[in-house]
VEXKOLMI-729255 format. One record per atom (N, C-alpha, C): y, x, z. Coordinates in steps of 0.05 Angstrom, whole numbers, plus 5000, padded with zeros to 4 digits. Layout:
# VEXKOLMI-729255
    v    u    w
    Y    X    Z
...
END
This chain:
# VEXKOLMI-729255
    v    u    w
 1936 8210 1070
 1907 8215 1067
 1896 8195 1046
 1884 8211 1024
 1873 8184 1010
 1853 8168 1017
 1854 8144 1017
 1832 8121 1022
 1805 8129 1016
 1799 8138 0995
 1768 8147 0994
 1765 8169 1017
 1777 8179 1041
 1775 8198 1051
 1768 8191 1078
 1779 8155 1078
 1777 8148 1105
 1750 8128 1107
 1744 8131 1129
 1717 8113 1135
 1722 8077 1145
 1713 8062 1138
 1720 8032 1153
 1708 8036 1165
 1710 8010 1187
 1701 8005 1216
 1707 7966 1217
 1687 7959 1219
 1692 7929 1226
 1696 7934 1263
 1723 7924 1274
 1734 7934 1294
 1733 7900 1308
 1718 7889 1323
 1714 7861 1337
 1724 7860 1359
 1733 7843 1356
 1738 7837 1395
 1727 7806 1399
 1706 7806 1410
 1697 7788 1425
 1700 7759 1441
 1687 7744 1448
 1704 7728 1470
 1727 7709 1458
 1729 7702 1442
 1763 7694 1430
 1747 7667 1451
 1770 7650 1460
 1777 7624 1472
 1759 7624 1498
 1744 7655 1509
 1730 7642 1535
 1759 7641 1552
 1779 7645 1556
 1808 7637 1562
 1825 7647 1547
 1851 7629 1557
 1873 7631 1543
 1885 7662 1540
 1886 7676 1550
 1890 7705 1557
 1886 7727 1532
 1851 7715 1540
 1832 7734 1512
 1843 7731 1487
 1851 7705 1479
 1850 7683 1448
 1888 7707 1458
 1899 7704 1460
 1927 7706 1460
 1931 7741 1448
 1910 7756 1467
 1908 7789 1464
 1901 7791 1442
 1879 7773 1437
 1863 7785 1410
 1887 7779 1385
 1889 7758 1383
 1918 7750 1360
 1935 7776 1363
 1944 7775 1386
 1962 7812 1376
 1952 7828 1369
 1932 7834 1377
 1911 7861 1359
 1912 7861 1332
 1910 7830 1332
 1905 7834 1299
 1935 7829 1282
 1948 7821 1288
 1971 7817 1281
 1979 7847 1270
 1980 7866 1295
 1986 7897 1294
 1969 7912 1276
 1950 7904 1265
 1924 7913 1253
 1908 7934 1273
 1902 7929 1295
 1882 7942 1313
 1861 7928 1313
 1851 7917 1301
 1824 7894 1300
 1825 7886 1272
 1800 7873 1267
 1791 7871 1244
 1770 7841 1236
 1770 7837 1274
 1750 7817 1263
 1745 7795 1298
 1741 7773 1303
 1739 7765 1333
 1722 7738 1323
 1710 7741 1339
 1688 7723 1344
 1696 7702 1363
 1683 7669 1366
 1696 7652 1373
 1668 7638 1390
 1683 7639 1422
 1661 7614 1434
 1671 7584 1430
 1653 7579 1415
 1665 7544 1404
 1653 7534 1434
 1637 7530 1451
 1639 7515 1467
 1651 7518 1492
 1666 7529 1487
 1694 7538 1509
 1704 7505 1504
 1724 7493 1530
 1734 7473 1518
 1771 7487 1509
 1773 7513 1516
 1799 7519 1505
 1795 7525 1468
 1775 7524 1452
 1772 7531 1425
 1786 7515 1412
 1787 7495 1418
 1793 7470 1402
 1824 7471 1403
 1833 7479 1419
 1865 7489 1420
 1870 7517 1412
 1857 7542 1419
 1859 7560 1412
 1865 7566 1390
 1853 7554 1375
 1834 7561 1346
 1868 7558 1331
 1888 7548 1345
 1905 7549 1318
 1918 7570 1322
 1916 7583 1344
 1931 7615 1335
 1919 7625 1322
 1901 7632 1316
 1881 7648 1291
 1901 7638 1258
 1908 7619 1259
 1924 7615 1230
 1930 7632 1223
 1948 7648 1229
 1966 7664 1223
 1965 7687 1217
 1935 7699 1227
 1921 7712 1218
 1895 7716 1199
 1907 7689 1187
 1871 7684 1177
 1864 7698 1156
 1883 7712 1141
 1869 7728 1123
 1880 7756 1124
 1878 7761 1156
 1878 7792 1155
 1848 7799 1175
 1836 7782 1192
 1812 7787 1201
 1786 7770 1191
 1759 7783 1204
 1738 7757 1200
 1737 7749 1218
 1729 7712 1219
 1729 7697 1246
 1697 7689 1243
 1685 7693 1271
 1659 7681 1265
 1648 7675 1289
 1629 7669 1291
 1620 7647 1315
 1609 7665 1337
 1611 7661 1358
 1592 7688 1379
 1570 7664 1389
 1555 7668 1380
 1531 7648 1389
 1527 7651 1416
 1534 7628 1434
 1518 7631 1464
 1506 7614 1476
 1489 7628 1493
 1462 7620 1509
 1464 7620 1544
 1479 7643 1540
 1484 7655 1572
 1512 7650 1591
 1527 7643 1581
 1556 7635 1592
 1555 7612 1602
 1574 7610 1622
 1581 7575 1650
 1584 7550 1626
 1599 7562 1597
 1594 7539 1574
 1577 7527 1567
 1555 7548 1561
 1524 7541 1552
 1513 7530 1565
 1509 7538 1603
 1505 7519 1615
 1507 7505 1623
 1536 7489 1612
 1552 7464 1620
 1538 7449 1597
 1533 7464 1582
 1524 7446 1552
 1498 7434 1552
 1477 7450 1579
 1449 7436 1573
 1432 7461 1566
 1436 7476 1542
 1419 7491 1530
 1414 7524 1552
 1439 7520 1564
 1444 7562 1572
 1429 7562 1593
 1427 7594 1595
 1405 7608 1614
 1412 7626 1630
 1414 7638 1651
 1428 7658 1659
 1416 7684 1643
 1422 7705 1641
 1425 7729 1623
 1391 7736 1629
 1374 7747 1656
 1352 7751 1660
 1331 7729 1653
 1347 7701 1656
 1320 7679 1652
 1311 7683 1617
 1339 7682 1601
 1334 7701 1578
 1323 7718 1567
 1326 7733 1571
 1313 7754 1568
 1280 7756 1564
 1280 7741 1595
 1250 7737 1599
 1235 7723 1579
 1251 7699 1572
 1240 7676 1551
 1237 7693 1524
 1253 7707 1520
 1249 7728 1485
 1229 7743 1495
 1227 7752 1518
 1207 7771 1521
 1170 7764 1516
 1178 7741 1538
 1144 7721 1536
 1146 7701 1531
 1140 7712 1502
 1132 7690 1481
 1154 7681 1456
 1174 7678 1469
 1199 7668 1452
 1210 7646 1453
 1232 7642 1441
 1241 7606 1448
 1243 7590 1427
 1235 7570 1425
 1228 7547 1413
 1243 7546 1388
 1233 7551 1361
 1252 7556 1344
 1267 7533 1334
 1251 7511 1337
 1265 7486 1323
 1283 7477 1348
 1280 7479 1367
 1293 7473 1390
 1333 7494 1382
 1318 7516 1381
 1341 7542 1374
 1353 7527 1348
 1344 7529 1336
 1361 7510 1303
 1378 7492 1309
 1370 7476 1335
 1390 7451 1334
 1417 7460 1347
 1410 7489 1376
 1437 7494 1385
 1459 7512 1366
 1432 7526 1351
 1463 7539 1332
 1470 7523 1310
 1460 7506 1303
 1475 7479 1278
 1500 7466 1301
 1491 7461 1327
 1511 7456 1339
 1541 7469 1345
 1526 7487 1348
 1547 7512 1351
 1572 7519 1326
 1554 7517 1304
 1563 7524 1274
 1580 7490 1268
 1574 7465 1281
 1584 7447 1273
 1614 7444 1287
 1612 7461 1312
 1630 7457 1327
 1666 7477 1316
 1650 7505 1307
 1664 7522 1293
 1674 7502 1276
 1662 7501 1254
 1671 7489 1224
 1692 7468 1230
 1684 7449 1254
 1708 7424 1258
 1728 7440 1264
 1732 7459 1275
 1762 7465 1283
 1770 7485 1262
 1754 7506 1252
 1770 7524 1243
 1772 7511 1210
 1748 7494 1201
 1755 7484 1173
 1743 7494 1153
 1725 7514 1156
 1712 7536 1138
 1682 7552 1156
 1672 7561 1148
 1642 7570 1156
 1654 7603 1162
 1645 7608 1175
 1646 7633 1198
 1638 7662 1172
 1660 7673 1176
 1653 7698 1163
 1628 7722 1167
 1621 7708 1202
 1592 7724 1220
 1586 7711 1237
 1566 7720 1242
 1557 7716 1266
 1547 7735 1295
 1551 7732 1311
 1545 7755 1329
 1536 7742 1358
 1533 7753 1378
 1515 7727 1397
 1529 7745 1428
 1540 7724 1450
 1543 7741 1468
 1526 7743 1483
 1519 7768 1496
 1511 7783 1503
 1487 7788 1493
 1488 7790 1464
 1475 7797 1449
 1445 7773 1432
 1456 7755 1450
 1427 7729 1438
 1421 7733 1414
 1434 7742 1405
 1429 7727 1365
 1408 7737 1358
 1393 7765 1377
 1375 7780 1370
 1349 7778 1386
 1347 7763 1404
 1322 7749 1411
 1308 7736 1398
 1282 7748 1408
 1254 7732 1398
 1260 7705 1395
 1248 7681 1374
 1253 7656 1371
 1282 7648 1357
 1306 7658 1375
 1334 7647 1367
 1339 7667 1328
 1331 7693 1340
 1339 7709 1306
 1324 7696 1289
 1294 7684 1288
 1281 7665 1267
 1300 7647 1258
 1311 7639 1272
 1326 7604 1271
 1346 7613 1260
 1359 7639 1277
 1391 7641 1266
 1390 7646 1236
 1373 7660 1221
 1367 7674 1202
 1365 7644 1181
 1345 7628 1181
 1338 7601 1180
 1359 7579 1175
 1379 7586 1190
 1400 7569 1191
 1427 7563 1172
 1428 7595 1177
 1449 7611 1152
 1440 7602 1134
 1412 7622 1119
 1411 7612 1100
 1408 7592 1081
 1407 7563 1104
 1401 7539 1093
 1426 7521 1093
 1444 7531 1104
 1477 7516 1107
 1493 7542 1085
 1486 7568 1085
 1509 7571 1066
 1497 7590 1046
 1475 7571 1030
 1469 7595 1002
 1483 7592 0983
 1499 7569 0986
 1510 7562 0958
 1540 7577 0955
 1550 7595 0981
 1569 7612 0989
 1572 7632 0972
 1597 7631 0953
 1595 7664 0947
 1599 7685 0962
 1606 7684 0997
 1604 7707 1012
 1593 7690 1032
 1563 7691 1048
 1551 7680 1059
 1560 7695 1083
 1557 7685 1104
 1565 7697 1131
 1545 7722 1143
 1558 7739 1147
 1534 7767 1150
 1529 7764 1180
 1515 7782 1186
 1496 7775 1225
 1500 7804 1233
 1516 7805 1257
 1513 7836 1272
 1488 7844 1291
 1483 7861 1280
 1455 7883 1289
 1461 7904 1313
 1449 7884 1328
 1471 7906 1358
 1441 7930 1371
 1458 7948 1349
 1445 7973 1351
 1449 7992 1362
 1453 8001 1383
 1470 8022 1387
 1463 8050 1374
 1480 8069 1375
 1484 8100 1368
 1466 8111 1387
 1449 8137 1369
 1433 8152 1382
 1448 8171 1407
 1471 8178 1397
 1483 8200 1410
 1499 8180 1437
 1487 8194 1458
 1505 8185 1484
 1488 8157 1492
 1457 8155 1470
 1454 8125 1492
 1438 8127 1519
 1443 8105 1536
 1435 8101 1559
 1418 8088 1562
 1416 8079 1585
 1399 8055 1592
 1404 8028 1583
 1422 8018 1586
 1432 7993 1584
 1443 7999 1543
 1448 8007 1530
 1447 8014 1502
 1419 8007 1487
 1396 8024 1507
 1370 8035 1498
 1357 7994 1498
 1360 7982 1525
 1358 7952 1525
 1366 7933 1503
 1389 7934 1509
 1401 7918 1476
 1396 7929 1454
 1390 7945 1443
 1369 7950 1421
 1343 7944 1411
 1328 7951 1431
 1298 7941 1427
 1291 7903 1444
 1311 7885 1444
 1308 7864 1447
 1322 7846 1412
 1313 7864 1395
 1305 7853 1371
 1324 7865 1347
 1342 7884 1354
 1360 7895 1331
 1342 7892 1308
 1314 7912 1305
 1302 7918 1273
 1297 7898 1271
 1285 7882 1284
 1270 7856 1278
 1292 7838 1266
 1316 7826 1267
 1332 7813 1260
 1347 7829 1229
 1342 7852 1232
 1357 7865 1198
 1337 7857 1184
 1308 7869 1189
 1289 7864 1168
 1289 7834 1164
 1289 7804 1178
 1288 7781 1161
 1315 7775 1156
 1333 7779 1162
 1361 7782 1149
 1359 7788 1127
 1347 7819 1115
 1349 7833 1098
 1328 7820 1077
 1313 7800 1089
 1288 7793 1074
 1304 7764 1053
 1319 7753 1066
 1329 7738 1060
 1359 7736 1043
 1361 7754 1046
 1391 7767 1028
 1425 7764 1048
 1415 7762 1073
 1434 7758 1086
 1442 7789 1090
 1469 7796 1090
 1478 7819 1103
 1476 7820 1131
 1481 7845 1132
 1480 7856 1161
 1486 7883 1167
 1497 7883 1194
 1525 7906 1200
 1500 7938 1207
 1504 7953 1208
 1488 7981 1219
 1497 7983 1248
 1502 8000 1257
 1511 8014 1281
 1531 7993 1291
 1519 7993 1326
 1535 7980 1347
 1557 7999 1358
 1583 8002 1354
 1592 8018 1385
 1609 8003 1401
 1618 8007 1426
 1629 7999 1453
 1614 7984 1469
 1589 7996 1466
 1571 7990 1493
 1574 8009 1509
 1582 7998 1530
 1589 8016 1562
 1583 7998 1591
 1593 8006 1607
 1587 7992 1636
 1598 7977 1648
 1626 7972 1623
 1654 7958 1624
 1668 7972 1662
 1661 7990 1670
 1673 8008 1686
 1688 8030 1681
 1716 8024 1667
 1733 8048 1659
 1755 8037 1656
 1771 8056 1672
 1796 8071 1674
 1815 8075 1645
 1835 8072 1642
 1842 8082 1617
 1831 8116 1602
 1826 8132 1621
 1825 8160 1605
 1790 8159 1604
 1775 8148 1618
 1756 8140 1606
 1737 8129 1585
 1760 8106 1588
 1755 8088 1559
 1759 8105 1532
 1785 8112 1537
 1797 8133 1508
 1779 8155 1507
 1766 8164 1521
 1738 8192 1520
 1717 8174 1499
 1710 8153 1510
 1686 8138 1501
 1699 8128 1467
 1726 8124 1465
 1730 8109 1439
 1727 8140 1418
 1731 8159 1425
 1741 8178 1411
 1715 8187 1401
 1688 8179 1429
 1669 8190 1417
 1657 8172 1391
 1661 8149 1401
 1646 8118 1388
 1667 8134 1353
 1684 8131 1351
 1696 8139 1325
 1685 8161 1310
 1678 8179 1327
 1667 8203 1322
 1642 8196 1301
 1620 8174 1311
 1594 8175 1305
 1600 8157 1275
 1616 8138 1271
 1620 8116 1259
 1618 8129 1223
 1598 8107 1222
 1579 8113 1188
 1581 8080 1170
 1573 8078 1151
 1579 8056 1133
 1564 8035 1152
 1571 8010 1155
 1569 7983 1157
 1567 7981 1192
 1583 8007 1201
 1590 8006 1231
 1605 7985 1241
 1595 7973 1274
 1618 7951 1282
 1621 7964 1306
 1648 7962 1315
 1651 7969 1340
 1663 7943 1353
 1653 7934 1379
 1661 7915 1391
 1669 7918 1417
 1696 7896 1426
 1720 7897 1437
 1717 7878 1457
 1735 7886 1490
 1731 7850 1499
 1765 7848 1509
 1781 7849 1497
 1814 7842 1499
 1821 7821 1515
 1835 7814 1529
 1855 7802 1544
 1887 7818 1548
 1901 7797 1546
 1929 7806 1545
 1934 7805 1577
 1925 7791 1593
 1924 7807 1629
 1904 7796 1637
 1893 7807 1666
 1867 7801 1680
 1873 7774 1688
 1859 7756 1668
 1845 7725 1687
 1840 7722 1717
 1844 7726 1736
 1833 7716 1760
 1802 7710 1762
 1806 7684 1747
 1779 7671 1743
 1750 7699 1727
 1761 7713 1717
 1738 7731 1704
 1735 7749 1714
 1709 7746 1714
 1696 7775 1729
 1702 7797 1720
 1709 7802 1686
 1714 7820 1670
 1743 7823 1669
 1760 7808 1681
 1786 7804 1681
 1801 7838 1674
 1798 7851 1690
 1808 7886 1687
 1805 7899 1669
 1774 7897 1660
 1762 7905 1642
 1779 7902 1614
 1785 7873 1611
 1794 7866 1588
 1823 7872 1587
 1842 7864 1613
 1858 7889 1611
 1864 7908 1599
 1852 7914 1614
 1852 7954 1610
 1841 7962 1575
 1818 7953 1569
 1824 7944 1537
 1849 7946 1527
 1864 7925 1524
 1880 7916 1518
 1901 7929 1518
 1904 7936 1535
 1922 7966 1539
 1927 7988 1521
 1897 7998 1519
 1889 8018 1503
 1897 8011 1472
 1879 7998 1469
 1874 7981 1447
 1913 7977 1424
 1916 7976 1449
 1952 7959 1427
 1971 7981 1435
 1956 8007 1449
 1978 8028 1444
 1975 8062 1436
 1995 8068 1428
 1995 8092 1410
 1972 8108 1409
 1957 8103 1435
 1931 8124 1437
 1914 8122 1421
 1905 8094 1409
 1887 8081 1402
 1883 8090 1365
 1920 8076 1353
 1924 8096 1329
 1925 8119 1329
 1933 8139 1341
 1931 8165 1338
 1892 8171 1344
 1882 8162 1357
 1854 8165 1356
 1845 8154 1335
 1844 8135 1317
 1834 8124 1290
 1857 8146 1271
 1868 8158 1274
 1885 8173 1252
 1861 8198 1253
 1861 8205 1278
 1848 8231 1281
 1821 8236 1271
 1806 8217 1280
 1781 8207 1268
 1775 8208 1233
 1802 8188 1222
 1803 8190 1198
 1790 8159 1187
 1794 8136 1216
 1778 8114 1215
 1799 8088 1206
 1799 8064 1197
 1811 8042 1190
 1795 8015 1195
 1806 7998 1219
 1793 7972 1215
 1802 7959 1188
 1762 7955 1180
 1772 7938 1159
 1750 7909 1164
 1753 7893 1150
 1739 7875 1149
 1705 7867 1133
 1689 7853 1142
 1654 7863 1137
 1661 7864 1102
 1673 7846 1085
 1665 7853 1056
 1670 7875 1056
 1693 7893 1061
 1690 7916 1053
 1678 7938 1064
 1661 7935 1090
 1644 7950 1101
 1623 7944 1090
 1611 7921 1091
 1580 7921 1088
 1573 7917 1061
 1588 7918 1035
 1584 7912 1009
 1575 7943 0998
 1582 7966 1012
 1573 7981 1002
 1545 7998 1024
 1550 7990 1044
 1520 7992 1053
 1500 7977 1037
 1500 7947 1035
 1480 7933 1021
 1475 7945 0988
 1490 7961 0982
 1476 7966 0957
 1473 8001 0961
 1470 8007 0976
 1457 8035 0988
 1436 8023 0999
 1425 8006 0995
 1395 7994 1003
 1384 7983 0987
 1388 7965 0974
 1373 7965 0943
 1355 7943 0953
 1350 7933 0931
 1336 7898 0935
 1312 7915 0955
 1309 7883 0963
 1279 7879 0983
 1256 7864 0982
 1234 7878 0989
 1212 7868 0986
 1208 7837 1000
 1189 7819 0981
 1186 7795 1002
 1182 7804 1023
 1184 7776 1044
 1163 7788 1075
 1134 7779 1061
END
């Protein structure tokens, strides 16, 4: 099939170093080329060790920071919130932006020491990066640590797809997706389009593969689909199965024969989002 025929997909998997498990699955993904891109909790205390399996892959994915607020890390660290106290704070009123600047410089200082280089993205778990207050800052931050970048680190816009959304899709959207493209976009930072693998993290293998087939189905220029891999169920994680069962999918034949069928290729954000951004065309100040 020729390449102009096939569509990219920035293909993420999530989570790298919240355990040893995840960081281990995800490296095979990408190794195999089933992934394209994994995001890193630097305040895990496994990152700092983790981080050297990523070598070996370092220039076949993007590595970039998953900004967190809401994880047992964050709130080992001082700053984190449980997921509702969140929410609430973006909701009324917002959170303290200079306060927000200092945890993701922290965050971003903690990346850079280990991995050696500035984060190809950014993306936030369970979606922070797009709350009221924190997207000012995040936006703010980037662009003041890496303009002088010839590929500045781009920010995922966790949007989900019209077709098949729910409740919990319809949520993570309107807790700041537009709002974070437009000063992104105001500022010349890139930024990804369409979210897919938002689900209930309740599935079965023939489930999951229904939902990927559809997620591929919808997948348009500067699409990310995101992943939560483990090479076996953690004990310790609540998601332990979940990521499993992932993982499963994910690293076998079903997974390529469904990206064949589709007509889809993980690739990495330059080559996704370089040609969305100029299917958009400069922007107006704010």
């Amino acid at each position: 099939m020729a390449e102009d025929a096939i569509r990219r997909l920035i293909v993420c998997a999530d989570d790298f170093a919240v355990h040893p498990s995840a960081s281990l699955g995800i490296v095979q993904l990408a190794r195999c080329g089933r992934i394209s891109a994994t995001s890193a909790m630097v305040l895990s205390p496994h990152w700092s060790r983790d981080v050297a399996l990523l070598q070996g892959v370092r220039e076949r994915i993007d590595v970039g920071l998953h900004l967190d607020w809401t994880s047992d890390f964050a709130l080992a660290s001082g700053h984190g919130m449980t997921l509702g106290r969140t929410m609430r704070q973006a909701l009324l009123g917002g959170f303290d932006q200079g306060q927000a600047r200092r945890v993701i410089d922290h965050q971003l200082d903690l990346f850079e020491s280990h991995w050696g280089d500035a984060p190809d993205f950014v993306d936030g778990h369970q979606h922070v990066q797009q709350f009221d207050g924190i997207r000012q800052a995040l936006v703010e931050v980037l662009a003041r640590r890496y303009a002088a970048l010839p590929r500045q680190p781009y920010v995922r816009i966790s949007r989900a797809a019209r077709e098949g959304l729910d409740f919990k899709s319809a949520v993570i959207s309107a807790m700041g997706a537009n709002a974070l493209e437009k000063i992104a976009d105001h500022v010349g930072i890139a930024s990804s389009g369409t979210l897919f693998g938002i689900y209930d993290f309740q599935a079965d293998g023939s489930r999951y593969a229904g939902l990927m087939k559809r997620w591929l189905r919808q997948v348009r220029p500067g699409s990310i689909l995101m992943c939560h891999p483990a090479l076996a169920a953690d004990p310790g994680d609540a998601l332990g199965a979940t990521r499993w069962q992932e993982f499963t999918y994910l690293s076998g034949s079903d997974f390529a024969a469904a990206l064949q069928q589709a007509r889809v290729r993980p690739a990495r954000g330059h080559e996704v989002l370089s040609r969305r951004l100029s299917q958009k065309g400069p922007q107006p100040p704010p």
